[in-house]
Backbone as JSON Lines, residues from 0, in Angstrom:
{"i":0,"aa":"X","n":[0.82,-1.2,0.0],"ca":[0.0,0.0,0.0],"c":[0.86,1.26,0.0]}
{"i":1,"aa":"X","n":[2.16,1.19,0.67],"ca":[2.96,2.5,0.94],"c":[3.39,2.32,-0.41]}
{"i":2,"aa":"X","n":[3.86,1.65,-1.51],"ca":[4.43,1.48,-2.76],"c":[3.39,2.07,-3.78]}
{"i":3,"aa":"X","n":[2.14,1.69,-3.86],"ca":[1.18,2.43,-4.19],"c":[0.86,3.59,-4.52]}
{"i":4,"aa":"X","n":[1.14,4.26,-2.72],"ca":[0.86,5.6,-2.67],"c":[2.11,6.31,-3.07]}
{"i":5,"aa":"X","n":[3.29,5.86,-3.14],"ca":[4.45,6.43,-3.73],"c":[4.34,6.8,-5.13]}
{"i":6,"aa":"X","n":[3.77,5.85,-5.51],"ca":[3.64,5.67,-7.19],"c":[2.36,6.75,-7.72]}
{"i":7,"aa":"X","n":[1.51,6.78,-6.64],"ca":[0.23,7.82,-7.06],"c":[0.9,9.07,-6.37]}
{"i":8,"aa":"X","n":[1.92,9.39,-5.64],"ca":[2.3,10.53,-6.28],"c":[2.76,10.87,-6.71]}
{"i":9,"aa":"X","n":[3.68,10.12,-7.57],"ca":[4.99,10.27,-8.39],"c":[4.44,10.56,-9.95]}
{"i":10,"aa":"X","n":[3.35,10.07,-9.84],"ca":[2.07,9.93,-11.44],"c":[1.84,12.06,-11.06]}
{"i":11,"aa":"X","n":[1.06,11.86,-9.87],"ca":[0.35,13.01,-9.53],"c":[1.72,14.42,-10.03]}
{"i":12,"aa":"X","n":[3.21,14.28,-9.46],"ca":[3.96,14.96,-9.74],"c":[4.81,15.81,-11.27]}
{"i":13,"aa":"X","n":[4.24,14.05,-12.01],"ca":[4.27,14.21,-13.42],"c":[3.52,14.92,-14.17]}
{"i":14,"aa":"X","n":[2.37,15.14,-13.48],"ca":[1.14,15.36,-14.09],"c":[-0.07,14.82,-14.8]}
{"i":15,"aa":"X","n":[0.77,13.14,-14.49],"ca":[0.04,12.28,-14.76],"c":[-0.96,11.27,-14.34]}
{"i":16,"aa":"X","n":[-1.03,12.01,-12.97],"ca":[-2.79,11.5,-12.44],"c":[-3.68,11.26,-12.89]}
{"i":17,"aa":"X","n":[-4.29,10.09,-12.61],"ca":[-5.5,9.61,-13.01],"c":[-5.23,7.77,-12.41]}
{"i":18,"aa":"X","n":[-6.95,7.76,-11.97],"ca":[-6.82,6.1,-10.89],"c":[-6.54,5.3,-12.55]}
{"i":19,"aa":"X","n":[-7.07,5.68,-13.15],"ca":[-6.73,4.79,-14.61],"c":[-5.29,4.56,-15.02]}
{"i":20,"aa":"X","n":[-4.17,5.55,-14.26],"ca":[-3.08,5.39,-14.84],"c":[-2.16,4.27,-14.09]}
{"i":21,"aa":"X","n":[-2.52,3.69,-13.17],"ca":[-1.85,2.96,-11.53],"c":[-2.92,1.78,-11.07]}
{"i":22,"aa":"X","n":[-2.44,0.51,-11.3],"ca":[-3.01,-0.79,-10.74],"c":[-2.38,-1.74,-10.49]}
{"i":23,"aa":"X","n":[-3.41,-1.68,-8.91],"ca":[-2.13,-2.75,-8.08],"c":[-3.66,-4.38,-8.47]}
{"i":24,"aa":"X","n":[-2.58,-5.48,-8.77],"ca":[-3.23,-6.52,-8.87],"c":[-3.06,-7.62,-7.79]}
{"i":25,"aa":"X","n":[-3.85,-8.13,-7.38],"ca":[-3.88,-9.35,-6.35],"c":[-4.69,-10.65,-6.73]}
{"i":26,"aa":"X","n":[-4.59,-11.53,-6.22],"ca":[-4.9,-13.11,-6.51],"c":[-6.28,-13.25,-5.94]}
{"i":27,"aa":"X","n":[-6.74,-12.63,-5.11],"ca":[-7.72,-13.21,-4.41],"c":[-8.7,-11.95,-3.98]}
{"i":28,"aa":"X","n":[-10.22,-11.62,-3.37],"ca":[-10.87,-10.94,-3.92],"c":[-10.46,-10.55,-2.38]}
{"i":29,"aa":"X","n":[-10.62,-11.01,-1.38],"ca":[-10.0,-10.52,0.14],"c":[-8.95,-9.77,0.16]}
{"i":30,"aa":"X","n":[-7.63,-10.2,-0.9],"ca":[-6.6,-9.25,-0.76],"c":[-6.76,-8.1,-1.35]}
{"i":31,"aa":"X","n":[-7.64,-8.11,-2.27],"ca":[-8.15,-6.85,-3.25],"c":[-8.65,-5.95,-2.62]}
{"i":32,"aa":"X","n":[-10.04,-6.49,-1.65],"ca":[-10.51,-5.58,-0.94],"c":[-9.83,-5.13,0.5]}
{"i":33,"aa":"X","n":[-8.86,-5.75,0.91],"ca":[-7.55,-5.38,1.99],"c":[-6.84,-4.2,1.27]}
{"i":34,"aa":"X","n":[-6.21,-4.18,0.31],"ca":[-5.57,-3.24,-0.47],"c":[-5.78,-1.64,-0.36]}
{"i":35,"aa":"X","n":[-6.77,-1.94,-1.38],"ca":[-8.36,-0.92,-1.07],"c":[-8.42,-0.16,0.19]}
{"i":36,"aa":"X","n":[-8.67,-1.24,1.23],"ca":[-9.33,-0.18,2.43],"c":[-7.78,0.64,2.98]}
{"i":37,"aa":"X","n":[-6.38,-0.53,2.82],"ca":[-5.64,0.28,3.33],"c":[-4.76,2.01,2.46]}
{"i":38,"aa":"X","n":[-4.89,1.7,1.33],"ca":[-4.74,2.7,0.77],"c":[-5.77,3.79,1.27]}
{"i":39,"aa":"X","n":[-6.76,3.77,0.98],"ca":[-7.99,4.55,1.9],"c":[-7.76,4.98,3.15]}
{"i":40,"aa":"X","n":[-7.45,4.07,3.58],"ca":[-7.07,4.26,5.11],"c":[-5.74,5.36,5.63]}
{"i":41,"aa":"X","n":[-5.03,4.86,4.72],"ca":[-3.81,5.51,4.92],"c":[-4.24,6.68,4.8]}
{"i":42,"aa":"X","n":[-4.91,7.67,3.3],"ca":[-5.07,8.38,2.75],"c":[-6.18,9.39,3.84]}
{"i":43,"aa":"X","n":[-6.23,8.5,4.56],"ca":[-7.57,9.16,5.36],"c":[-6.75,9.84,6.8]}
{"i":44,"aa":"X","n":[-5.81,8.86,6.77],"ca":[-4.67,9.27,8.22],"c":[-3.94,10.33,8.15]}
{"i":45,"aa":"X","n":[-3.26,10.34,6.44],"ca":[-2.76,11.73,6.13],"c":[-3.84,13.17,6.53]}
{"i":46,"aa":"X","n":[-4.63,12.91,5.84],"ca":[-5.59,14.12,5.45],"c":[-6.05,14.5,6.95]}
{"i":47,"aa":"X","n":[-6.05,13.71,7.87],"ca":[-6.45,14.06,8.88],"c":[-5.46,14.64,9.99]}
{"i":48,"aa":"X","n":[-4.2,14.49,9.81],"ca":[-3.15,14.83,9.85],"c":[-3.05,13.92,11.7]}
{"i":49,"aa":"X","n":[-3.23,12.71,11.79],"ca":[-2.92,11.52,12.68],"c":[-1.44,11.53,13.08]}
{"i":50,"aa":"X","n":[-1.18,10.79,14.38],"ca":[-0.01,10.64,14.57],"c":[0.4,9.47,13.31]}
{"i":51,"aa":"X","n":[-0.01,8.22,12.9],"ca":[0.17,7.68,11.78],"c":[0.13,8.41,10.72]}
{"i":52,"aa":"X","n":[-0.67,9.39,10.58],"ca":[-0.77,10.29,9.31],"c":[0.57,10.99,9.0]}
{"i":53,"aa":"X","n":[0.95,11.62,10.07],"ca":[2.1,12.48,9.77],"c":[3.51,11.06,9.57]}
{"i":54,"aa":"X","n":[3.5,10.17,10.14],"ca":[4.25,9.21,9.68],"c":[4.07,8.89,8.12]}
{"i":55,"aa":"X","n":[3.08,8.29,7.81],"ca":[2.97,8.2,6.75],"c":[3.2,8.98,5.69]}
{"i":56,"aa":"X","n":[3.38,10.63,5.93],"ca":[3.31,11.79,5.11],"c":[4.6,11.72,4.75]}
{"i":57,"aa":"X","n":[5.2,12.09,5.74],"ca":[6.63,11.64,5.74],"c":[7.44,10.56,4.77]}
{"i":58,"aa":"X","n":[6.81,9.62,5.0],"ca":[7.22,8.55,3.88],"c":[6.6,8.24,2.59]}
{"i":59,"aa":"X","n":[5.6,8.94,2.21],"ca":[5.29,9.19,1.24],"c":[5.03,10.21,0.69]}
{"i":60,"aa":"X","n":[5.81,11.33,1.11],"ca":[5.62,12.74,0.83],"c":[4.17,13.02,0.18]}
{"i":61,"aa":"X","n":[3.31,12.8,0.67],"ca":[2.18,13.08,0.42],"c":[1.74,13.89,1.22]}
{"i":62,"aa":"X","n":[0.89,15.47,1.1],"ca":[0.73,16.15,2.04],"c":[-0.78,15.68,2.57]}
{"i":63,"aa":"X","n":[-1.08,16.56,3.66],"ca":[-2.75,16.14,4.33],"c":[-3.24,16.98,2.74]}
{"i":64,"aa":"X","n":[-3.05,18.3,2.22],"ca":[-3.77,18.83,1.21],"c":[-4.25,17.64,0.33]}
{"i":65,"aa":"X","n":[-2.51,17.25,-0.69],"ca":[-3.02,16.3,-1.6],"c":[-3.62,14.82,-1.26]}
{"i":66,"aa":"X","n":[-3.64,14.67,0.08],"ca":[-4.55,12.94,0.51],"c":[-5.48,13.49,0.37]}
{"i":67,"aa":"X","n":[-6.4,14.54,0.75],"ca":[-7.61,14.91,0.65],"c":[-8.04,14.85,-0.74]}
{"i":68,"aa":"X","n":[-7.42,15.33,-2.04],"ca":[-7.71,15.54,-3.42],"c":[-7.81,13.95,-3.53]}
{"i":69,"aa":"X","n":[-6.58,13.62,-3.45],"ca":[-6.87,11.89,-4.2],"c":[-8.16,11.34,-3.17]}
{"i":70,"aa":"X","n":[-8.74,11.44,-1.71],"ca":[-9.42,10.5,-1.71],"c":[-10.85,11.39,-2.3]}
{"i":71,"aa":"X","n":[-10.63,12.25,-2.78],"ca":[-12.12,13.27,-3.97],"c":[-11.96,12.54,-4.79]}
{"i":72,"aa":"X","n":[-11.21,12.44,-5.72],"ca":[-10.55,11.57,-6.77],"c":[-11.58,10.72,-6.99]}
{"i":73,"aa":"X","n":[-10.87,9.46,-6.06],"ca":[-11.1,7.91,-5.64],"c":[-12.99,8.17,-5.32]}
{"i":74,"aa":"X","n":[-13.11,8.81,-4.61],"ca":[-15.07,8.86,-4.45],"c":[-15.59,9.12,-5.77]}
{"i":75,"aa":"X","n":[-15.19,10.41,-6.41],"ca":[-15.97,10.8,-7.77],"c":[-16.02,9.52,-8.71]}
{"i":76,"aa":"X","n":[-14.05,9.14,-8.98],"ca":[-13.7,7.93,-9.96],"c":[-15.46,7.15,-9.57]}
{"i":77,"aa":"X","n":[-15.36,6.78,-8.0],"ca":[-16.15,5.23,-8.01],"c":[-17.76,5.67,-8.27]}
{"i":78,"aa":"X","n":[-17.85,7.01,-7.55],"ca":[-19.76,7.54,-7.86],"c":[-19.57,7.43,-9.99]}
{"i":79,"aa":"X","n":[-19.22,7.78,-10.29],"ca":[-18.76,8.03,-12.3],"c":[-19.05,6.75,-12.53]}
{"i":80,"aa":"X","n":[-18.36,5.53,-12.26],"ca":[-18.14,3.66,-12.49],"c":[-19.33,3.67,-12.24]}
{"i":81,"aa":"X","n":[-20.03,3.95,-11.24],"ca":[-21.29,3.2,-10.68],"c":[-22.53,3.5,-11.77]}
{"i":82,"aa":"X","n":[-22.67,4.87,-12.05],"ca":[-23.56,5.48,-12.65],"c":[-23.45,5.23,-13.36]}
{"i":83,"aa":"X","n":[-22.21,5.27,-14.51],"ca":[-22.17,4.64,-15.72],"c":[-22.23,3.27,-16.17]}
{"i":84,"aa":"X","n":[-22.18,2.51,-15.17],"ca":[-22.37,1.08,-15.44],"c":[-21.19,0.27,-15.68]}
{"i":85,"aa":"X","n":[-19.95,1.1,-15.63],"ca":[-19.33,0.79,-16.01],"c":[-18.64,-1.02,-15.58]}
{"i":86,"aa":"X","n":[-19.4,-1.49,-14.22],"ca":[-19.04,-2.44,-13.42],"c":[-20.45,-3.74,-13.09]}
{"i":87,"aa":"X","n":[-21.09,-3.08,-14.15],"ca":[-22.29,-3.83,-14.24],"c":[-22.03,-5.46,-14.31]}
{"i":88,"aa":"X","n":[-22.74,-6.21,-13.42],"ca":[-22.14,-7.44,-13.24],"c":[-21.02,-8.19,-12.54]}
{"i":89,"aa":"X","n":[-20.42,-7.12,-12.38],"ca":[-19.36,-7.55,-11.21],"c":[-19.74,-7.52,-9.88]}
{"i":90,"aa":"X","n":[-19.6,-9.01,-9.32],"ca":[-20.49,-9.14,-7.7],"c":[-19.32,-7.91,-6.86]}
{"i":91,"aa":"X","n":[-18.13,-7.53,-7.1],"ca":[-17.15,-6.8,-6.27],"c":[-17.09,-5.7,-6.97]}
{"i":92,"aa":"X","n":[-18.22,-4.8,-7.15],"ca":[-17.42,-3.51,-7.67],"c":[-16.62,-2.82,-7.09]}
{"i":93,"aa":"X","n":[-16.77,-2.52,-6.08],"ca":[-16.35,-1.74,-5.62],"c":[-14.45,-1.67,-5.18]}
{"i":94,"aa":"X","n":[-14.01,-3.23,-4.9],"ca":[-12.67,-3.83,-5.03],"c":[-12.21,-3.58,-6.76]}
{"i":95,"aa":"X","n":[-13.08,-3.67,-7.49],"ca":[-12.51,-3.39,-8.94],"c":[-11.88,-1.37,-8.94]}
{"i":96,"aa":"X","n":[-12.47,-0.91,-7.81],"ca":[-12.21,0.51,-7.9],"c":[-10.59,0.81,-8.46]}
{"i":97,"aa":"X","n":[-9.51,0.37,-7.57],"ca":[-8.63,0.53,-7.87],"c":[-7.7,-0.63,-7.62]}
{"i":98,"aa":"X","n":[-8.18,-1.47,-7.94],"ca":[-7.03,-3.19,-8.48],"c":[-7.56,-4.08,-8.66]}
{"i":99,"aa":"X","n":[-7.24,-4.47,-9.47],"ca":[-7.41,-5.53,-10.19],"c":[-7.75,-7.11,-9.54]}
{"i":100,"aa":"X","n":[-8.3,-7.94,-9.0],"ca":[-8.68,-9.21,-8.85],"c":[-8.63,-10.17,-9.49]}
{"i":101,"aa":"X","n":[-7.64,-10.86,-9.81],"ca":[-7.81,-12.04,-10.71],"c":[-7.67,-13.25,-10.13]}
């Protein structure tokens, strides 16, 4: 998850943000949705500026500002998928948000 968030800001720094541009893949639909919550999680520790948060900031130079944007991001991305259908039929949409399950 900390490799992740390195990589979504290193995209973000480029200018090349977007959840479409960065996917982490896992074997099994539990690790998918583990992934998920901890990226979230993390993202939620920053923004809130936590004693974990500021750890985490630290190591992923991610500020509380930009955790807040990406987890806007990550909500709009998944409200957009939903509405559009884009996940129609998948019993896990919501783990499809940002990795892959195979």
């Amino acid at each position: 998850s900390i490799i992740y968030l390195k990589l979504l800001k290193k995209l973000f720094q480029k200018g090349a943000f977007s959840l479409k541009s960065l996917l982490g893949i896992t074997f099994t639909n539990k690790a998918c949705f583990e992934m998920k919550e901890r990226v979230i999680q993390f993202l939620k520790e920053i923004a809130f500026g936590t004693e974990k948060g500021k750890k985490l900031s630290m190591e992923t130079e991610i500020t509380p500002e930009l955790a807040e944007n990406f987890l806007k991001e990550i909500f709009q991305f998944f409200q957009k998928t939903q509405k559009e259908g884009l996940f129609s039929g998948s019993r896990f949409p919501d783990e499809s948000l940002l990795f892959l399950c195979v």
